[in-house]
C-alpha positions in Angstrom: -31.7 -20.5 3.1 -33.4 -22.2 0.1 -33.2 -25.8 0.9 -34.3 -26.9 -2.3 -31.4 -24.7 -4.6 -28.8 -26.3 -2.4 -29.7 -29.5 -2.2 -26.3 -31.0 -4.1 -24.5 -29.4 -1.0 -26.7 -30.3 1.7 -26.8 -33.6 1.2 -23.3 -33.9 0.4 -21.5 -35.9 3.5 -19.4 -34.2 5.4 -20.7 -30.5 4.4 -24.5 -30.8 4.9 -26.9 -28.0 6.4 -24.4 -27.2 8.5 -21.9 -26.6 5.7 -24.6 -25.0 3.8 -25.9 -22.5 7.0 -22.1 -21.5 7.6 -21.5 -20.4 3.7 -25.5 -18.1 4.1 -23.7 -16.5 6.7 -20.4 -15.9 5.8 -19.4 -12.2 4.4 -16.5 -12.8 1.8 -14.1 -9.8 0.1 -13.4 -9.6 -3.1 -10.4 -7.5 -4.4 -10.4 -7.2 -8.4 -13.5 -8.2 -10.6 -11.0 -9.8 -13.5 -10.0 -13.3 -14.4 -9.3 -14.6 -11.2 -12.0 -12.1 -9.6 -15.0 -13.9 -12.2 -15.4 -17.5 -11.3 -14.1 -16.8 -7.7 -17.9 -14.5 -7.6 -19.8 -16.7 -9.8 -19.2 -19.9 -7.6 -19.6 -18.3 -4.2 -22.4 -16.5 -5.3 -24.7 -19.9 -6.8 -23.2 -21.8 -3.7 -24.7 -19.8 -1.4 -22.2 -17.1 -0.2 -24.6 -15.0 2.0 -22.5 -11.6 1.4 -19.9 -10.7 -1.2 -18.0 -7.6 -1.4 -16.4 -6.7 -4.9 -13.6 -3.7 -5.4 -12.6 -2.6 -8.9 -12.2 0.7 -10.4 -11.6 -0.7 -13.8 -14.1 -0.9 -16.9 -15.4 -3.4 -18.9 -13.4 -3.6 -22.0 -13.1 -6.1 -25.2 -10.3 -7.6 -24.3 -11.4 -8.7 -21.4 -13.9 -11.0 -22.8 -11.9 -13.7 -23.6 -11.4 -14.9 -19.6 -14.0 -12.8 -17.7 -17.2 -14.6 -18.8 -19.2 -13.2 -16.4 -19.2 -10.2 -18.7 -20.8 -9.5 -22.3 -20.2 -7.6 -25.4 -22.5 -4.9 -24.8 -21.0 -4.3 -20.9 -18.0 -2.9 -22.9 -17.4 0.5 -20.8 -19.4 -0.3 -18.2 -17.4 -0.8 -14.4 -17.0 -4.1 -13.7 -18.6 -3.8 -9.8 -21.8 -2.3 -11.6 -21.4 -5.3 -14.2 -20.8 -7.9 -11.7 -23.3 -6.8 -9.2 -26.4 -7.4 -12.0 -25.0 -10.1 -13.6 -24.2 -12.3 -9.8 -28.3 -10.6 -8.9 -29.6 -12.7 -11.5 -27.6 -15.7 -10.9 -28.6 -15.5 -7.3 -31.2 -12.9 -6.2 -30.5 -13.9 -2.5 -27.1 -13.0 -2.4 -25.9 -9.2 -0.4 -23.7 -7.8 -2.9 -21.8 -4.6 -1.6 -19.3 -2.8 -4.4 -16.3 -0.9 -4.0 -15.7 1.0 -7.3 -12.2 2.2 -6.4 -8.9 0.9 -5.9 -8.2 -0.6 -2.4 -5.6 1.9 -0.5 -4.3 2.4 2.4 -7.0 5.5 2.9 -9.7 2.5 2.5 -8.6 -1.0 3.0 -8.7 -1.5 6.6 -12.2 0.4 6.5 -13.2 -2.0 3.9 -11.7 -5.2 5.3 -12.8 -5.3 8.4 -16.7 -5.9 7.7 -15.4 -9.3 6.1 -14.6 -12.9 7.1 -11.7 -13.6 4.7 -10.2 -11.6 1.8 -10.0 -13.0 -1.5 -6.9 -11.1 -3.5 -7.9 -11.3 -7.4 -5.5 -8.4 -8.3 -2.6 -8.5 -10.6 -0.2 -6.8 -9.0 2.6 -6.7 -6.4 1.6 -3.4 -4.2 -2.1 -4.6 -3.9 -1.5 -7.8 -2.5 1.0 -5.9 0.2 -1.5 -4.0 0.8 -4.3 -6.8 1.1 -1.6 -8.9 3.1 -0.7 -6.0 5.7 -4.4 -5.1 6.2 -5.4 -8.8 6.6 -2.8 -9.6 9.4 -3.8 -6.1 11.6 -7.6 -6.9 10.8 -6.9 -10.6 11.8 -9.0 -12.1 8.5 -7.5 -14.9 6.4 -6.8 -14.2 2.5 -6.9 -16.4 -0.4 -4.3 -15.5 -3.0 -4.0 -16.0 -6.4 -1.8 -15.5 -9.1 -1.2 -16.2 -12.8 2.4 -16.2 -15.1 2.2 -17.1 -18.6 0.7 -20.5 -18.3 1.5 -21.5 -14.7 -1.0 -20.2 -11.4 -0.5 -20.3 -7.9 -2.5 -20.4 -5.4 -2.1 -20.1 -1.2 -4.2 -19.3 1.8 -2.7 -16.6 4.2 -3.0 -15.5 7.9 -5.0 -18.6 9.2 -5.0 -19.1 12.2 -1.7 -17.8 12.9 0.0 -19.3 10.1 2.1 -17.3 7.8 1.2 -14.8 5.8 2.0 -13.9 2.2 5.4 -12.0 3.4 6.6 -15.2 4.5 6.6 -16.0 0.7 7.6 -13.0 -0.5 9.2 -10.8 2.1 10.0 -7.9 -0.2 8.5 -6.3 -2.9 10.4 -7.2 -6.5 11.3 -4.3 -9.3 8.4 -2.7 -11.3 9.6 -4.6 -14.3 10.7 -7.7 -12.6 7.6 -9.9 -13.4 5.0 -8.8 -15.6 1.2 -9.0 -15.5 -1.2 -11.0 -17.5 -1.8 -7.5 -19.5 1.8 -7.3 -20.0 2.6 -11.1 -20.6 -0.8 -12.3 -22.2 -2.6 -15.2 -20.5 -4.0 -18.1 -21.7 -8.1 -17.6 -21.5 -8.8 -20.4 -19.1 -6.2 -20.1 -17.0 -7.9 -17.4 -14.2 -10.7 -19.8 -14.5 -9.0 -22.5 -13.3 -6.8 -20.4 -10.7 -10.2 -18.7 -9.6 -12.2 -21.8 -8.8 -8.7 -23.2 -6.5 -8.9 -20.1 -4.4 -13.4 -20.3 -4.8 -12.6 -23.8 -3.1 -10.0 -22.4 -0.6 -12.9 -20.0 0.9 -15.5 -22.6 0.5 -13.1 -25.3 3.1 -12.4 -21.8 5.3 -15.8 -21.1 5.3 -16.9 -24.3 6.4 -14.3 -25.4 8.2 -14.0 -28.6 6.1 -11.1 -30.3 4.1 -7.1 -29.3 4.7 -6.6 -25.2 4.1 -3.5 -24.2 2.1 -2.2 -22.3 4.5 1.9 -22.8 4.6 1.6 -24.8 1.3 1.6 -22.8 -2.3 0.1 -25.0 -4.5 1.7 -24.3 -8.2 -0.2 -25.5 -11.6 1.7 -26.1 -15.0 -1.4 -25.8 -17.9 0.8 -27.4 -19.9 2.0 -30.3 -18.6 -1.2 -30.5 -16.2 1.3 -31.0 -13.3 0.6 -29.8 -9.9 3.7 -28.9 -7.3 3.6 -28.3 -3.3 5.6 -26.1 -1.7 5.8 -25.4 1.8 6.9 -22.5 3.9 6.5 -21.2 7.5 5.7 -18.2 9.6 8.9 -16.1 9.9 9.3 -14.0 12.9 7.4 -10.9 13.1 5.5 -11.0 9.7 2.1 -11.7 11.5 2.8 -9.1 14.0 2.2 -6.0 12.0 0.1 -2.9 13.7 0.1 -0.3 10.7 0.1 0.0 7.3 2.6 1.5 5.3 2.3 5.2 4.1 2.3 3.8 0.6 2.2 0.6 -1.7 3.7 1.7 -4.8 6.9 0.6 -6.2 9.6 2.6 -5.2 10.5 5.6 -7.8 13.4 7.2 -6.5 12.1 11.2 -7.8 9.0 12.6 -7.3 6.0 12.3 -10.8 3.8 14.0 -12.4 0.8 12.2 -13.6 -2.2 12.6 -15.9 -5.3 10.4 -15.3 -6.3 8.1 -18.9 -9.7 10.1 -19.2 -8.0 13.7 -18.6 -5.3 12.6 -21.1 -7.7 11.7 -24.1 -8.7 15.4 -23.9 -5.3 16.2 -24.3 -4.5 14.4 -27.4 -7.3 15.7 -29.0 -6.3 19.0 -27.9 -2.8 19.5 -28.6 0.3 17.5 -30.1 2.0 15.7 -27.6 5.5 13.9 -27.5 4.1 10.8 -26.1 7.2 7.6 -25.7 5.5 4.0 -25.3 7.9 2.1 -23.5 6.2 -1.6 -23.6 7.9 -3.9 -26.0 7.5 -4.5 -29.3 5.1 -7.4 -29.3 3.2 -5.3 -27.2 3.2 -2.2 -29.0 2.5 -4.1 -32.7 -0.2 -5.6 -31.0 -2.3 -2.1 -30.0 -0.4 1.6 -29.3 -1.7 4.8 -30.2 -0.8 6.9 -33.1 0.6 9.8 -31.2 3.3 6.9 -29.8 6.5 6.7 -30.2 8.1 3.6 -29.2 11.2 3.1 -27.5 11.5 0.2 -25.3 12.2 0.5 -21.7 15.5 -1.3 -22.1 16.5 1.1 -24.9 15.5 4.1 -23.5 18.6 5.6 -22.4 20.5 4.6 -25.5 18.1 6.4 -27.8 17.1 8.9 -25.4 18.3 11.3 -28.3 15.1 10.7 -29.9 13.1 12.1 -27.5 11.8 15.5 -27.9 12.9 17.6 -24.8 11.5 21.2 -26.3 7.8 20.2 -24.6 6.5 18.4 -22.0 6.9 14.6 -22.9 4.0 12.2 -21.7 5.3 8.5 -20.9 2.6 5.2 -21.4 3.3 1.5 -20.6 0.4 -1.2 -20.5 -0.3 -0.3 -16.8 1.6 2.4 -15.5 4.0 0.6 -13.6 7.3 0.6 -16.0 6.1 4.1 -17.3 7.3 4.7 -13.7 10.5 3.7 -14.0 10.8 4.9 -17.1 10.5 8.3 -16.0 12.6 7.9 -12.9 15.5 7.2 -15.5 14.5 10.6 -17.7 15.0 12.6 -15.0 18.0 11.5 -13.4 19.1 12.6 -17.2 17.3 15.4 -17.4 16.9 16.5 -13.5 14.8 19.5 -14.7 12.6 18.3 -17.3 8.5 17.7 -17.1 8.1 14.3 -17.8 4.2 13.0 -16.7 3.4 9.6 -16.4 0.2 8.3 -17.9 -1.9 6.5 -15.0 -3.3 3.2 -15.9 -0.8 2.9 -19.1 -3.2 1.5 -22.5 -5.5 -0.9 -19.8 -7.0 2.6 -19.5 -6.3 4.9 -22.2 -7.7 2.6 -24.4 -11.6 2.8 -23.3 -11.3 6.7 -24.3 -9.4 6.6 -27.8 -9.0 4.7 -30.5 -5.8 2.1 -30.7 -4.5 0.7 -33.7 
């Protein structure tokens, strides 16, 4: 440990050498390498985090830049983990930095968890952070969890010490299309930032056992107004008693689907003429589709389902796959024996292969 770089911190009251020597020895998880995921890794990295784990399977991509600022212009296309790691090396060339470039799953998450202290969930989505949740209570590791809506953030602590877990909050899983992501929704550029450094200082107090931990209160933050809200919950029976994970994460699609991978489906389009239905909404779609798209909102779909061509196989794209999804479970209760393939990772992938206009 390099006295000297730490200095701030060490002689800090209350945290000191032995503050600093718990943080150089502490192994921290980090799932998703995106707004929330950035300044979470660049502050426990140049405070001394002595191991830091990062899983992402995603790219670097322009429009990320406007809240990931860990990343540059010419990292466009590069996977964030790969970007991450260099860029965090040459903040802090003492750090162990371990990368994961996949999605966490049930195949991998216990595998991965379990060489951690504490989990920090940077995702943006409902299955992940069951996922993370489950996994954290059977491992026994505490997770710091994050979220962003429009201009508000949350921000908890799970699973400490026996306290609740994020299934308290949220005991089951909401629609596909019930509340939508930041890539869905937008997001305001300094909002992850702020959201990130909350949960950075949640694992800083876990880590070195200072200050009062979150855990049972979800602290809520209004950009807006600058207001901050309390709210506090308990442990409900059995949700810190789980032994397996579930066989699957994903929202619930009542029919079996086809799907094409973003990469695989680029080849396509240059291949062949598809019948390709973009299903976002219109602000979405005006703001960047592609030109092989036709656009019929999710909500409309089934009034102008008429519109869809049914004579070949009909590709379906939303911005992350998820209401694609649903927008497919609704073809095919129409049309039972129909191919309808869903396009895996929606325009937050398609885009880093083809042009969007």
């Amino acid at each position: 440990m390099n006295q000297n770089r730490y200095q701030r911190q060490i002689t800090l009251d209350g945290f000191g050498t032995e503050g600093q020597q718990k943080l150089s020895q502490a192994k921290v998880l980090v799932v998703g390498a995106g707004g929330l995921g950035v300044p979470v890794l660049t502050y426990l990295n140049a405070m001394g985090v002595g191991t830091l784990g990062i899983v992402d399977a995603d790219v670097v991509s322009l429009s990320n830049l406007h809240r990931q600022v860990l990343f540059t212009e010419d990292m466009v296309g590069i996977p964030k983990v790969i970007a991450a790691k260099n860029q965090l090396a040459a903040q802090n060339s003492s750090t162990q930095i371990h990368t994961y470039q996949t999605f966490l799953s049930v195949a991998n998450a216990l595998d991965i968890i379990i060489n951690y202290d504490i989990v920090i969930d940077a995702t943006d989505n409902f299955p992940a952070r069951y996922l993370i949740n489950d996994a954290c209570v059977i491992a026994n590791k505490p997770f710091v969890y994050g979220a962003l809506h429009s201009f508000e953030g949350q921000v908890s602590v799970f699973n400490y010490k026996g306290g609740p877990t994020y299934r308290c909050l949220f005991p089951t899983m909401p629609a596909a299309d019930a509340v939508p992501n930041c890539n869905e929704n937008g997001v305001l550029g300094i909002l992850p930032g702020i959201v990130g450094n909350l949960q950075a200082l949640e694992a800083v107090k876990l880590l070195a056992e200072i200050g009062d931990v979150l855990s049972g209160v979800l602290l809520l933050f209004d950009t807006l107004t600058q207001r901050t809200q309390r709210m506090k919950f308990k442990l409900q029976p059995g949700n810190n008693e789980i032994k397996t994970l579930a066989t699957s994460y994903e929202f619930d699609c009542e029919l079996p689907l086809k799907s094409v991978e973003a990469e695989e489906f680029s080849t396509i389009l240059v291949e062949q003429t598809v019948e390709l239905i973009d299903v976002r909404t219109v602000k979405e779609f005006q703001r960047q589709h592609l030109k092989e798209a036709k656009h019929i909102p999710l909500g409309e779909l089934t009034d102008r389902v008429a519109e869809v061509d049914l004579e070949t196989t009909v590709y379906v794209i939303c911005q992350s796959g998820v209401r694609s999804k649903k927008a497919i479970v609704q073809l095919q209760e129409l049309f039972p024996g129909k191919d309808f393939v869903n396009v895996t990772g929606g325009m937050n992938q398609i885009k880093n292969y083809v042009d969007t206009y």
